[in-house]
N, CA, C and O of each residue as an XYZ file, in Angstrom:
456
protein
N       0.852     -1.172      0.000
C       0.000      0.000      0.000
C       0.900      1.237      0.000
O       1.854      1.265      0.778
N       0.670      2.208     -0.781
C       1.760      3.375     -0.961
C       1.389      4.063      0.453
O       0.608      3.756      1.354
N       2.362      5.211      0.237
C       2.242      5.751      1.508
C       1.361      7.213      0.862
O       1.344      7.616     -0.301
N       0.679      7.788      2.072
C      -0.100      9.183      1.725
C       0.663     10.375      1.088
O       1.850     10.603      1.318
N      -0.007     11.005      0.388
C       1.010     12.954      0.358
C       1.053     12.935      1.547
O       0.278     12.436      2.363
N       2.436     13.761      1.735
C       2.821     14.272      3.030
C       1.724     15.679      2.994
O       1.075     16.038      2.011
N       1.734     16.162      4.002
C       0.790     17.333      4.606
C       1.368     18.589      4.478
O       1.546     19.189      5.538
N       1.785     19.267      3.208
C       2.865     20.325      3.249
C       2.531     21.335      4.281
O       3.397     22.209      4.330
N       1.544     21.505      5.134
C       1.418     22.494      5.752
C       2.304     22.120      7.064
O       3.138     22.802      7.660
N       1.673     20.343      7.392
C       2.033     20.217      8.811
C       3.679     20.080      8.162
O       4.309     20.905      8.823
N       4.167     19.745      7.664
C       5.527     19.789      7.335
C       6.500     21.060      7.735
O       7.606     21.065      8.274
N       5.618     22.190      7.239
C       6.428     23.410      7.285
C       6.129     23.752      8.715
O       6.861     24.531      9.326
N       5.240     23.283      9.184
C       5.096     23.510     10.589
C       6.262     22.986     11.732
O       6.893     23.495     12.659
N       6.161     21.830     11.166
C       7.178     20.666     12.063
C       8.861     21.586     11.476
O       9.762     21.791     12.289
N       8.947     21.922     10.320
C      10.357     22.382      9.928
C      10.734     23.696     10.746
O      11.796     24.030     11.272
N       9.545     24.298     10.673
C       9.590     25.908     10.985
C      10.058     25.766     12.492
O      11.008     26.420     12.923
N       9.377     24.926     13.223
C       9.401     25.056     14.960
C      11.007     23.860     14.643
O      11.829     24.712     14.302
N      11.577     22.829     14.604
C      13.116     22.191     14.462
C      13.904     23.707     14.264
O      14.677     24.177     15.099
N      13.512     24.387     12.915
C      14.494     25.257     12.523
C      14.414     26.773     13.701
O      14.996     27.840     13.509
N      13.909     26.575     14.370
C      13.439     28.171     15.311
C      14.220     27.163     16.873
O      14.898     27.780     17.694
N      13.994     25.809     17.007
C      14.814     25.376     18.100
C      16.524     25.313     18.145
O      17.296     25.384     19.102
N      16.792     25.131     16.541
C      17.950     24.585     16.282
C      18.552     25.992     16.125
O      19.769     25.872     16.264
N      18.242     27.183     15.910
C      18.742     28.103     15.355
C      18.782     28.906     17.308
O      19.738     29.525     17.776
N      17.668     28.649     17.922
C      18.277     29.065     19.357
C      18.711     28.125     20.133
O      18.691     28.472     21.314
N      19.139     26.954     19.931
C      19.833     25.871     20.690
C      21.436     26.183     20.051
O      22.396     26.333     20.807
N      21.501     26.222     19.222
C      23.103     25.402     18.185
C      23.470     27.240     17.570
O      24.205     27.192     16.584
N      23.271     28.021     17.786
C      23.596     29.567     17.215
C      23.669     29.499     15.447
O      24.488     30.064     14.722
N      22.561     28.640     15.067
C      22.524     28.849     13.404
C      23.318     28.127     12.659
O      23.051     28.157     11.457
N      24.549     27.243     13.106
C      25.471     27.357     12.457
C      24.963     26.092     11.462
O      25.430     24.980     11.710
N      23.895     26.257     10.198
C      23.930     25.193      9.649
C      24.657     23.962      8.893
O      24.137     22.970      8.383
N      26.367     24.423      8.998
C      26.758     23.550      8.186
C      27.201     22.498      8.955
O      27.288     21.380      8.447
N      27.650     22.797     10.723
C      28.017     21.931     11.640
C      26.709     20.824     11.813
O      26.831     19.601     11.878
N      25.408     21.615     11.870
C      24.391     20.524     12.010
C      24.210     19.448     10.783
O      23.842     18.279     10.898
N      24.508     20.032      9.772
C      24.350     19.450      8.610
C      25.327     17.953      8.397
O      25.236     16.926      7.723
N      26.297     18.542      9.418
C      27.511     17.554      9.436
C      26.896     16.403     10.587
O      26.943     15.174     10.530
N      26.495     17.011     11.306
C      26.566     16.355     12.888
C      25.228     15.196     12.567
O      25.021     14.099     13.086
N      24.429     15.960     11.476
C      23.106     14.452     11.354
C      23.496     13.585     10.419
O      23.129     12.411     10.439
N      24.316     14.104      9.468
C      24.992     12.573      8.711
C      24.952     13.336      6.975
O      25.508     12.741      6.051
N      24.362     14.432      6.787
C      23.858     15.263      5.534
C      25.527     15.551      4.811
O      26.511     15.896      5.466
N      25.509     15.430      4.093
C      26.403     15.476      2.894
C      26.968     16.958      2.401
O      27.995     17.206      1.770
N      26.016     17.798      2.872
C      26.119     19.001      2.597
C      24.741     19.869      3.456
O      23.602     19.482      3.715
N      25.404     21.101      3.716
C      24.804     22.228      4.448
C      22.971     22.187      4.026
O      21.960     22.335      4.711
N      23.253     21.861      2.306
C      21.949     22.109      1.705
C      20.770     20.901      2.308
O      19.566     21.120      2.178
N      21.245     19.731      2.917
C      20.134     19.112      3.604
C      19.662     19.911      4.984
O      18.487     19.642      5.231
N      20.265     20.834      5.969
C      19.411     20.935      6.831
C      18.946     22.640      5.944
O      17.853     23.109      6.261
N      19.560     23.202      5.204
C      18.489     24.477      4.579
C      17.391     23.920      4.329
O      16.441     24.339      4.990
N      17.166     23.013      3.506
C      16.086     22.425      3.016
C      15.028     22.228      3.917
O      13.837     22.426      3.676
N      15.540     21.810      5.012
C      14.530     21.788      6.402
C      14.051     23.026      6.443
O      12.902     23.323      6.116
N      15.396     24.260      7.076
C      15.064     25.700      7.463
C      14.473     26.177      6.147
O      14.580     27.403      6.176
N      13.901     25.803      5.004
C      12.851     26.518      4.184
C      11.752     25.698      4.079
O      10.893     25.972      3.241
N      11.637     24.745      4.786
C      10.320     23.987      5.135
C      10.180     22.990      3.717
O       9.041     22.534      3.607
N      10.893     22.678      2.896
C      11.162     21.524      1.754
C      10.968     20.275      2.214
O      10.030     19.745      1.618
N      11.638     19.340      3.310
C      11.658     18.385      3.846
C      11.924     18.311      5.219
O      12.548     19.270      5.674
N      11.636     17.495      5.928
C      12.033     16.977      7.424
C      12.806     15.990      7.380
O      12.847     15.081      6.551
N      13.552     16.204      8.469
C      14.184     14.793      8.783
C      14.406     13.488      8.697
O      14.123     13.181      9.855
N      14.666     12.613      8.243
C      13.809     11.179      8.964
C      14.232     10.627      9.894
O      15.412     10.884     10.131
N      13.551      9.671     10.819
C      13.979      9.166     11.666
C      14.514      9.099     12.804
O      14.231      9.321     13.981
N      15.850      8.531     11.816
C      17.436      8.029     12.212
C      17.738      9.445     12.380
O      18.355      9.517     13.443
N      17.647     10.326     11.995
C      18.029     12.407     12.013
C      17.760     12.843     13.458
O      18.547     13.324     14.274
N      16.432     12.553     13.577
C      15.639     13.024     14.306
C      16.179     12.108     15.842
O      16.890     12.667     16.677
N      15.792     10.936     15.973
C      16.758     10.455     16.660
C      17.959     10.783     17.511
O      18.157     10.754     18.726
N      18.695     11.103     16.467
C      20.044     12.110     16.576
C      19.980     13.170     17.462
O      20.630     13.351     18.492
N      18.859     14.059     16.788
C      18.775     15.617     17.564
C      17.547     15.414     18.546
O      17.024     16.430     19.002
N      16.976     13.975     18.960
C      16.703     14.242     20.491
C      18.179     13.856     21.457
O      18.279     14.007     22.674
N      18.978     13.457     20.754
C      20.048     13.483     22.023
C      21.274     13.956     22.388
O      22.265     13.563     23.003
N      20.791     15.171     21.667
C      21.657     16.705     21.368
C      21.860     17.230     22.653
O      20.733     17.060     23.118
N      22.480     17.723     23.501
C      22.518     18.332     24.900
C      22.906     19.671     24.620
O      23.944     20.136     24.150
N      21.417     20.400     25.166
C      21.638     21.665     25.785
C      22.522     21.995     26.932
O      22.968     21.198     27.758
N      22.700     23.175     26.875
C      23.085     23.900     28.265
C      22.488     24.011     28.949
O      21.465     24.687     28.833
N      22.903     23.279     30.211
C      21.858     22.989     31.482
C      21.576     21.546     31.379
O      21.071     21.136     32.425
N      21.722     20.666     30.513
C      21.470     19.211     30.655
C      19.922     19.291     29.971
O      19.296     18.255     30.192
N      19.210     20.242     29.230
C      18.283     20.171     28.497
C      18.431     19.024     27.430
O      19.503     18.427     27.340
N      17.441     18.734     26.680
C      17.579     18.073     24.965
C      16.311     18.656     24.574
O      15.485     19.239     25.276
N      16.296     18.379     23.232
C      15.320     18.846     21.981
C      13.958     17.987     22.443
O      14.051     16.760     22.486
N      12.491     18.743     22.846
C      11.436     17.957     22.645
C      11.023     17.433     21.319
O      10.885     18.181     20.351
N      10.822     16.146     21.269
C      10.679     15.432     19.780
C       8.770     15.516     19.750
O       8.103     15.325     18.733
N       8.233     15.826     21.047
C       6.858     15.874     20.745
C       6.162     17.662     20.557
O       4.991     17.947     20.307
N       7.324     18.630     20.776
C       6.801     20.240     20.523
C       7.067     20.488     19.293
O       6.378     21.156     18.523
N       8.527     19.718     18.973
C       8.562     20.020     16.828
C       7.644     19.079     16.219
O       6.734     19.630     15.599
N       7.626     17.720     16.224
C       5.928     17.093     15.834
C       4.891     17.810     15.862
O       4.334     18.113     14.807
N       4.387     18.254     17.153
C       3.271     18.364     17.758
C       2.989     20.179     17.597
O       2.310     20.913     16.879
N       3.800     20.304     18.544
C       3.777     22.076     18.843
C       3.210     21.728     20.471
O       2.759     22.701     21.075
N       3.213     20.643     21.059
C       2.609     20.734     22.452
C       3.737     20.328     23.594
O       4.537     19.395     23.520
N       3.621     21.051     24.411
C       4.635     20.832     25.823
C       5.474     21.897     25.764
O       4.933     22.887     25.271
N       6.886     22.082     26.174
C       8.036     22.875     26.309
C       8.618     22.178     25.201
O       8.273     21.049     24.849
N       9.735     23.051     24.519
C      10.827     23.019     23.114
C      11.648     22.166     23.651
O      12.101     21.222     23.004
N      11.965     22.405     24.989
C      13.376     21.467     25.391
C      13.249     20.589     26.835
O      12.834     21.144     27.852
N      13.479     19.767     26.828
C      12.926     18.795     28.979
C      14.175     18.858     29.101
O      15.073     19.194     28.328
N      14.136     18.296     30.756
C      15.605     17.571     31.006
C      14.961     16.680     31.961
O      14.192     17.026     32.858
N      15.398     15.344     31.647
C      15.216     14.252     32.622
C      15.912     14.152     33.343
O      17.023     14.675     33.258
N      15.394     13.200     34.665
C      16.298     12.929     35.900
C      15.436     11.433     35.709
O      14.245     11.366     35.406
N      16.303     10.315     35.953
C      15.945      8.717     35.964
C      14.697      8.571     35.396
O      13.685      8.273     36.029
N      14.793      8.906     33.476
C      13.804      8.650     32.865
C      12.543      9.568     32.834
O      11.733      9.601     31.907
N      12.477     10.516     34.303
C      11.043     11.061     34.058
C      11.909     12.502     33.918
O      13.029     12.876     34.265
N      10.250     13.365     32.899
C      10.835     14.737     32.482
C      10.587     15.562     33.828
O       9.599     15.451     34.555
N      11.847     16.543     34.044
C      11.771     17.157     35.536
C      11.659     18.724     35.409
O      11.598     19.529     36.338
N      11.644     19.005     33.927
C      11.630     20.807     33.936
C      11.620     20.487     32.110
O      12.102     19.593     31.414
N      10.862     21.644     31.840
C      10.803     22.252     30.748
C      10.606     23.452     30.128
O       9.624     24.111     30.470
N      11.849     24.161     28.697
C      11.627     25.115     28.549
C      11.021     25.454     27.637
O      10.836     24.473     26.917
N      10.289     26.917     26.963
C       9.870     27.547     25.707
C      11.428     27.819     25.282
O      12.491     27.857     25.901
N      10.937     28.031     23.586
C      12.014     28.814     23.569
C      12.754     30.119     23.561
O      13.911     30.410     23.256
N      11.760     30.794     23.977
C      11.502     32.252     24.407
C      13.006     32.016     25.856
O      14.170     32.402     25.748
N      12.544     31.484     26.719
C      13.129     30.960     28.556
C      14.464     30.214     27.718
O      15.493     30.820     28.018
N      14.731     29.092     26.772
C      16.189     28.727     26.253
C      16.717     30.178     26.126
O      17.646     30.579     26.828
N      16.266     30.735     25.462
C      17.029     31.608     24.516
C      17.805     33.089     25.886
O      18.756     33.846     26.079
N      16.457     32.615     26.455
C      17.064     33.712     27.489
C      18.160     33.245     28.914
O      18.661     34.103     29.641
N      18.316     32.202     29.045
C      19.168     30.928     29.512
C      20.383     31.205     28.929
O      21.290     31.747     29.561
N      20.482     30.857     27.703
C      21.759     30.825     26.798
C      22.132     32.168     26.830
O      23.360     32.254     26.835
N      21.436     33.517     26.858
C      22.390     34.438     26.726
C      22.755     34.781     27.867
O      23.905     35.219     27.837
N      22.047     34.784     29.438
C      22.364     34.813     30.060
C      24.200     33.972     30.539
O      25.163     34.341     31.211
N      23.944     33.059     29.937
C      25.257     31.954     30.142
C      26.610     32.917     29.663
O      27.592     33.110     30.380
N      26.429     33.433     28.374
C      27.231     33.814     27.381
C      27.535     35.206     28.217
O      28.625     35.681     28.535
N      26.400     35.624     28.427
C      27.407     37.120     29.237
C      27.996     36.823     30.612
O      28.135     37.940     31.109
N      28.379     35.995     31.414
C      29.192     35.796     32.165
C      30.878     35.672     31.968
O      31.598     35.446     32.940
């Protein structure tokens, strides 16, 4: 049985919120991410940041076990979904705090001006 059209809307949705986490988690630098998920070139994660394609998987995978500052990681159900906090941090399996990325962003610069 083939598989469905993808949903270009929810797509650009799911790309738009990855590319708005990744760009205040990782400071933009798309060619390191591009490297770091296995992409061949810079032009696979643009393609994301213009809402063309998502991830698959094995990618995605990857960038839930990306570590923030502070012992955060990437929520895999707020870029899906758009529901919960952008980033958790677990303590023995259960989630113990979560941020927007409004609160990351203001975290990280706080860090940086010290």
């Amino acid at each position: 049985m083939p598989r469905p059209p993808t949903d270009s809307v929810v797509r650009r949705d799911m790309c738009d919120r990855l590319a708005r986490l990744l760009k205040t988690a990782y400071d933009d630098n798309w060619s390191e991410l591009s490297q770091r998920l296995g992409y061949a070139s810079a032009s696979g994660m643009l393609s994301v940041k213009r809402g063309d394609a998502f991830p698959d998987v094995q990618r995605l995978n990857k960038i839930s076990d990306w570590e923030i500052e502070g012992g955060y990681i990437p929520s895999l159900d707020w870029i899906l979904t758009n529901k919960g906090p952008a980033v958790i941090k677990y303590k023995d399996s259960k989630v113990i705090n979560g941020l927007t990325l409004s609160q990351l962003a203001s975290l990280r610069v706080g860090k940086r001006a010290l």
